[in-house]
C-alpha positions as CSV (number, residue, x, y, z in Angstrom):
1,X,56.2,71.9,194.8
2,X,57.1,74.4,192.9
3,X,56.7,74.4,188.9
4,X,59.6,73.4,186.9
5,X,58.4,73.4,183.9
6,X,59.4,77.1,183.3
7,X,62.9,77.9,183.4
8,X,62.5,81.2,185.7
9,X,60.9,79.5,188.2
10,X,63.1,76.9,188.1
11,X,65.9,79.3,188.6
12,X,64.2,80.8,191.8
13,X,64.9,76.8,193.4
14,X,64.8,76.3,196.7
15,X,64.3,79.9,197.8
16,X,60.6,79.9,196.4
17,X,58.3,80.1,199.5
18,X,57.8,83.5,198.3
19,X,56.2,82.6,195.7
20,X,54.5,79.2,196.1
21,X,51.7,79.8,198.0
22,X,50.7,82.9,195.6
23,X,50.6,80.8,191.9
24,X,48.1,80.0,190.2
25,X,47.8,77.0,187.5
26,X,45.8,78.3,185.0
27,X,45.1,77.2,180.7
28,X,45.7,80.0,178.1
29,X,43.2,79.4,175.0
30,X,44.8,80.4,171.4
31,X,44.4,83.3,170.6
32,X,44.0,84.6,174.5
33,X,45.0,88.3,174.9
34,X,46.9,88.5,178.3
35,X,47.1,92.1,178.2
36,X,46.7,95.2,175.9
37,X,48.5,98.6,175.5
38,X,48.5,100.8,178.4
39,X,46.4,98.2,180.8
40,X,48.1,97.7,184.0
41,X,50.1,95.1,184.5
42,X,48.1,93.1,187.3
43,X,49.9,89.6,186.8
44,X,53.0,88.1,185.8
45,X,52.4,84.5,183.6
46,X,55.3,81.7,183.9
47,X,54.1,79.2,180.5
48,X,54.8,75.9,180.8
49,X,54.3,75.2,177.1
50,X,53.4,77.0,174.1
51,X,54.3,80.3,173.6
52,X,53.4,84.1,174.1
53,X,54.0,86.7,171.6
54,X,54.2,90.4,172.5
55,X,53.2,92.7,169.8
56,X,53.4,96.2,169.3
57,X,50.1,97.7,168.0
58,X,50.2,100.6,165.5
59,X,47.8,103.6,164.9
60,X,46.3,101.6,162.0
61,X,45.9,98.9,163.7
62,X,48.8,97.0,162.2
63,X,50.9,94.8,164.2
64,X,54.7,93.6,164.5
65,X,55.7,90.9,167.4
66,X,58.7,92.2,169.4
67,X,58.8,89.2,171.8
68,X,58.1,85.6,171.6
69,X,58.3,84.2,174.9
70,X,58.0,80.4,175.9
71,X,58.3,78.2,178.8
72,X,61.7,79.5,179.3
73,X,60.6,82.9,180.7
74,X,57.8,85.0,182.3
75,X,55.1,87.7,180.7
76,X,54.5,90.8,182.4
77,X,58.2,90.5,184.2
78,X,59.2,94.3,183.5
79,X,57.1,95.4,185.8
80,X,59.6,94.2,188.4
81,X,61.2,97.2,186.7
82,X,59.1,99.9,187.1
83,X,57.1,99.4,184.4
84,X,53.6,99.3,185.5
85,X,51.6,99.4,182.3
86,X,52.2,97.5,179.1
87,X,53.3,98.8,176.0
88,X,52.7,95.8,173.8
89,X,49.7,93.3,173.2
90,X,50.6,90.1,174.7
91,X,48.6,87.2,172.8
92,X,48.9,83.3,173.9
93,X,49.4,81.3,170.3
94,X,48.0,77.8,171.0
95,X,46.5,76.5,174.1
96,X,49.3,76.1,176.9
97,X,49.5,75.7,180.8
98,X,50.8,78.7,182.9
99,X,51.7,79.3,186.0
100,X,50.1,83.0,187.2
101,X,51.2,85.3,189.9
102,X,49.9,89.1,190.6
103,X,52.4,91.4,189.6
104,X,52.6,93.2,192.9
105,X,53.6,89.6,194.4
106,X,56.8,89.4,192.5
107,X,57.8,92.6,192.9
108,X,57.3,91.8,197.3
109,X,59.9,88.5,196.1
110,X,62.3,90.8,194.3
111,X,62.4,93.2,197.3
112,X,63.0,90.2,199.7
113,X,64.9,87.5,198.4
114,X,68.6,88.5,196.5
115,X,68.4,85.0,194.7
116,X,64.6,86.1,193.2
117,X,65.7,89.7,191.8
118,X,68.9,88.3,190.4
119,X,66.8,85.9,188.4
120,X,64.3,88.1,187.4
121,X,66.6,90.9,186.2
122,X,69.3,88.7,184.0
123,X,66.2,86.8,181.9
124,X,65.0,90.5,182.0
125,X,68.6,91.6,180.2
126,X,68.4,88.9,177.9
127,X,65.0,89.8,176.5
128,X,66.1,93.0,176.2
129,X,69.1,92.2,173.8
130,X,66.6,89.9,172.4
131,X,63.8,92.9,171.4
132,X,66.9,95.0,170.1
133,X,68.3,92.3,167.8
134,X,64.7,91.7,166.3
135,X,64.0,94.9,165.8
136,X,67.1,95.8,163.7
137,X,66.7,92.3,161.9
138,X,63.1,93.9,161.0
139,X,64.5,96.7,159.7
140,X,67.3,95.0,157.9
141,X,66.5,91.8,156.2
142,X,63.8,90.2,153.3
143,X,60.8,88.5,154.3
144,X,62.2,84.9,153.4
145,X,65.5,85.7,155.6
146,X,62.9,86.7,158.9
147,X,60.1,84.4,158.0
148,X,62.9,81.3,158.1
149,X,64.4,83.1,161.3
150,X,60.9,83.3,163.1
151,X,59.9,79.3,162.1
152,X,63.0,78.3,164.0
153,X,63.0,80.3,166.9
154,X,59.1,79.7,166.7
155,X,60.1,75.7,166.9
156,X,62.7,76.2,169.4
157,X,60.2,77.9,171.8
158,X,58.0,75.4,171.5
159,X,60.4,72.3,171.3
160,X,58.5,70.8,168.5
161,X,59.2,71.2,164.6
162,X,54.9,71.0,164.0
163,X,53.6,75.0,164.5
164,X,49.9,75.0,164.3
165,X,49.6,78.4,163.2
166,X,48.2,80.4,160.2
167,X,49.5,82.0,157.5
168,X,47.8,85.2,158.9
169,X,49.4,85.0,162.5
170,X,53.0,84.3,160.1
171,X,52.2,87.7,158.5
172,X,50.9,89.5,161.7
173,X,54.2,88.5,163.7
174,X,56.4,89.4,160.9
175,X,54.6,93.0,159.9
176,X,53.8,92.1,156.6
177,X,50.9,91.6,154.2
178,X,49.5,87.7,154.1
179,X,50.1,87.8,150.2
180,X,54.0,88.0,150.8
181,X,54.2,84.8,153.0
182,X,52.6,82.3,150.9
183,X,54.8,82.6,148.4
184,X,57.8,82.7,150.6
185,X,56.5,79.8,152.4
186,X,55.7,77.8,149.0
187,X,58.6,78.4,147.9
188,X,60.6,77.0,151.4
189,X,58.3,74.0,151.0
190,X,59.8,73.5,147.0
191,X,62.9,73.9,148.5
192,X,62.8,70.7,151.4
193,X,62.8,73.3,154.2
194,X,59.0,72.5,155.0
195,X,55.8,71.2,154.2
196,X,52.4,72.5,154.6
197,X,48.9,72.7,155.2
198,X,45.9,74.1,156.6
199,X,46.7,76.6,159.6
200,X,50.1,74.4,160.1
201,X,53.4,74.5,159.2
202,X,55.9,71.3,159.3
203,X,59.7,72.2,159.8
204,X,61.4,69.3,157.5
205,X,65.0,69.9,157.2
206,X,66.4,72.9,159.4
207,X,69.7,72.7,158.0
208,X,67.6,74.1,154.9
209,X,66.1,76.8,156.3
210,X,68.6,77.9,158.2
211,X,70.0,78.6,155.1
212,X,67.5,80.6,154.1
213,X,67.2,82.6,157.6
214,X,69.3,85.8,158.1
215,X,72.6,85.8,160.3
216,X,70.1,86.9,163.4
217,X,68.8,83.3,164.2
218,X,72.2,82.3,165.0
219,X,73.5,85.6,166.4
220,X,70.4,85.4,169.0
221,X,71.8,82.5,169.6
222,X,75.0,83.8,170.5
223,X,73.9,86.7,172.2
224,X,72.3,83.9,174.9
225,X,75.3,82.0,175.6
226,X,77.5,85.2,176.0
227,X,74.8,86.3,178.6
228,X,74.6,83.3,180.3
229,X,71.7,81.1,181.3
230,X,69.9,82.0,184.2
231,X,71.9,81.1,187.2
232,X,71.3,78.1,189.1
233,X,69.2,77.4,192.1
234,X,71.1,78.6,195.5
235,X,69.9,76.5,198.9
236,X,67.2,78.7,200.6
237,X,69.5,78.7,203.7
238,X,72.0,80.8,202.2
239,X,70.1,82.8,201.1
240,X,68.3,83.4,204.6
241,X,71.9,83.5,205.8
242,X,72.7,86.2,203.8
243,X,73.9,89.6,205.5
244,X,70.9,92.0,205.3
């Protein structure tokens, strides 16, 4: 059977003897670097929980997440596009399950299944729109309006309002200093929006912090549903059937 637990695989349905026999079910550990700058992209990881965040690395060593990726897409899918060595450091945040294929397999799939490059290239266009949203809400808005933004897309990646992170990965993710998101987060929790403690933030009332999040959260939103969600599974036969 193939995994269903991530929505791109999902998507492939019944046309996904291309890819079956090739996965692999493997456990990410928090804090597990999939791949760094410039290293070749050798596989593609589907999560089934938990979530991925892509992070550009900076001269000094600073860092800013572009990407946070969850059970709903695939790591390492550009290189169904061309690109062949990453740009950004893709981290695993907490111990999930993942389904792993080498690159070069998916890239065979695109070439001979319609239904599998059609999959692979819309989630592609809406992480794209995605990256350029984020990084014009970087550019644009306070810490509070992005921090807010980040805890619910953060929640909403990993379909639960508990995020077992610390304060550091808060301020890594968002390109600040750890000194300007404790008292943004202190002063969410005085507010009802959350509650805290040690390496783990509780979301409490989300009409609250969406309050306090910037107009992005919601446009991302938007920006999904206009795209349309990956589109559903067509019978392997028709696709076999399919004119070459």
């Amino acid at each position: 059977m193939l995994p269903r637990n991530n929505g791109v695989l999902a998507a492939i349905g019944e046309d996904c003897d291309l890819v079956r026999p090739h996965l692999r079910e493997v456990t990410l550990k928090a804090g597990q670097v999939l791949c760094e700058p410039g290293e070749l992209i050798r596989y593609v990881w589907f999560p089934q929980s938990g979530a991925v965040s892509k992070l550009m690395i900076f001269e000094d060593g600073s860092e800013i997440e572009c990407a946070l990726i969850g059970r709903e897409g695939a790591v390492g899918a550009a290189s169904v596009l061309g690109l062949h060595r990453a740009v950004t450091r893709d981290v695993c945040h907490v111990e999930a399950r993942a389904s792993r294929l080498e690159a070069q397999r998916l890239i065979e799939a695109c070439g001979a299944s319609h239904r599998v490059q059609e999959v692979v290239e819309r989630y592609m266009v809406r992480k794209l729109c995605a990256a350029i949203r984020n990084g014009a809400c970087n550019a644009r808005h306070s810490v509070e309006q992005r921090l807010s933004r980040w805890l619910l897309t953060c929640s909403d990646v990993l379909e639960s309002d508990e995020i077992a992170l610390s304060q550091e990965v808060f301020a890594k993710m968002l390109g600040v200093q750890r000194t300007s998101v404790n008292p943004t987060l202190r002063a969410l929790q005085a507010g009802g929006a959350v509650a805290l403690a040690r390496s783990r933030v509780a979301i409490r009332d989300r009409s609250v912090l969406r309050e306090h999040a910037c107009e992005c959260y919601q446009a991302m939103r938007r920006d999904q549903m206009l795209l349309g969600g990956l589109p559903e599974a067509e019978p392997a036969a028709a696709v076999r059937a399919r004119p070459a």
